[in-house]
C-alpha positions in Angstrom: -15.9 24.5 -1.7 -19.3 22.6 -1.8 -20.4 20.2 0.6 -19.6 17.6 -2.1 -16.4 18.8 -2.8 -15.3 18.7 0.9 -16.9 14.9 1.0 -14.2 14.2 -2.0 -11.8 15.6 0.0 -12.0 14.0 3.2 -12.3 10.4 1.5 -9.3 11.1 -0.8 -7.2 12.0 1.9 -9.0 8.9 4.2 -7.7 6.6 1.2 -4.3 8.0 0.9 -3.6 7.4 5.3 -4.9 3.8 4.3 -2.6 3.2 1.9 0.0 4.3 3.5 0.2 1.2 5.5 0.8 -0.6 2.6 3.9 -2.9 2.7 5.0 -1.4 -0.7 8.8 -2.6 0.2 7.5 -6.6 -0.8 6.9 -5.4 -4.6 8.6 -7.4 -6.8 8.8 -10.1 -4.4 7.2 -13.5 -4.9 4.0 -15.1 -3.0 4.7 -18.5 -1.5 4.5 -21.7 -3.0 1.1 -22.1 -1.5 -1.5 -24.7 -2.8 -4.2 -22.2 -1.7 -3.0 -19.3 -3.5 -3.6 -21.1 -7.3 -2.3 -19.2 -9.9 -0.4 -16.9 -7.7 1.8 -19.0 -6.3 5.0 -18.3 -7.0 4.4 -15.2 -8.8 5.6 -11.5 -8.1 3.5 -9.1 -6.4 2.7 -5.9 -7.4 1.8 -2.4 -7.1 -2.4 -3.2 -6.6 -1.5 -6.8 -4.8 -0.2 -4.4 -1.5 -2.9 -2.8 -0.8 -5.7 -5.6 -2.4 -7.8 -7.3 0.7 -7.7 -10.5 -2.0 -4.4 -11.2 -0.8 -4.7 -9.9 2.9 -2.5 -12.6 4.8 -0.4 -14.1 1.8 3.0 -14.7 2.4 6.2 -14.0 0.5 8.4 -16.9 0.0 11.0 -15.1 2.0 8.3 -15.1 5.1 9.5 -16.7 8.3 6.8 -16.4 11.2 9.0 -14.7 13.3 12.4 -13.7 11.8 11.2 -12.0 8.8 7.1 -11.4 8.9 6.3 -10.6 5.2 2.8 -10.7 5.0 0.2 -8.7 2.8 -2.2 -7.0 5.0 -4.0 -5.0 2.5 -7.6 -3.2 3.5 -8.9 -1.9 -0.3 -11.2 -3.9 -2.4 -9.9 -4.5 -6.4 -11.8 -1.6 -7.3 -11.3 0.6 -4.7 -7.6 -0.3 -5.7 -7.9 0.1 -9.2 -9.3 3.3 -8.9 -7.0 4.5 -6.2 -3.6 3.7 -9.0 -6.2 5.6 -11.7 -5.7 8.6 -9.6 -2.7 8.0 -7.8 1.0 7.3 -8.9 3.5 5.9 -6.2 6.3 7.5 -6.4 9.0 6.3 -3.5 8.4 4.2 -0.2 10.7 4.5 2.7 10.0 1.1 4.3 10.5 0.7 8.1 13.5 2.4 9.8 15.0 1.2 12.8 13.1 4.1 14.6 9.7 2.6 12.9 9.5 5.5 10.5 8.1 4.7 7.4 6.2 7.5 4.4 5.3 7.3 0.8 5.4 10.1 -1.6 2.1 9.9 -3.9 1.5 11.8 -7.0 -2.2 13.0 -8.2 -2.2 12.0 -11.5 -5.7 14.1 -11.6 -4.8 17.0 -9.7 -6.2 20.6 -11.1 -3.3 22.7 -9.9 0.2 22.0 -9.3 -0.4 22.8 -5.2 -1.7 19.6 -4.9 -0.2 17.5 -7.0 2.2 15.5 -4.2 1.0 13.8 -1.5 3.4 12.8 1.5 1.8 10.1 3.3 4.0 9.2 6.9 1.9 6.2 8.7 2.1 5.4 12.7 5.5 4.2 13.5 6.4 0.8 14.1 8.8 -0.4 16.4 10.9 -3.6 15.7 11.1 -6.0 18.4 14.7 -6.9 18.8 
């Protein structure tokens, strides 16, 4: 493997622990009726939207500051994203258990052999506060 090759590697697999702290659970949800959100408001979120910095700290319109904290909190720029769902697929989420386990299963859309072609992604666990 070439020094380039290794660079590819470390970043892809950098990208993929990022995005596994994506709140994938709030797709399909809708943002807030916000004035500051414009043309968003109100409308569903998807797939890019998670893990999109645009939206870092938009709400759901099921968000309650502390009962139910559904806030975006995404870290990639809109290219970094679209390139990332060029390469990758998302194929199931666990959101949070009760433990604070959470993973995503990712599937390299790009991948040259069939070893790595899925990608289990398992972020830090987070603990509810009960």
């Amino acid at each position: 493997m070439t020094n380039k090759q290794q660079i590819q590697k470390l970043r892809d697999n950098a990208e993929l622990a990022m995005a596994s702290y994506g709140y994938f659970h709030l797709i399909g949800k809708k943002f807030k009726d916000e004035k500051e959100y414009g043309d968003r408001k109100n409308t569903e979120i998807t797939l890019h939207d998670i893990l999109d910095s645009t939206y870092k700290g938009y709400v759901t319109s099921d968000h309650t500051t502390l009962i139910n904290p559904e806030e975006l909190d995404g870290d990639f720029g809109k290219i970094q994203t679209q390139q990332f769902f060029a390469k990758y697929d998302m194929l199931i989420h666990q959101p949070n258990t009760n433990s604070g386990f959470s993973a995503t299963l990712f599937k390299d859309t790009k991948a040259d052999s069939k070893d790595s072609e899925y990608i289990l992604s398992f972020r830090g666990t987070e603990f509810k506060l009960e």
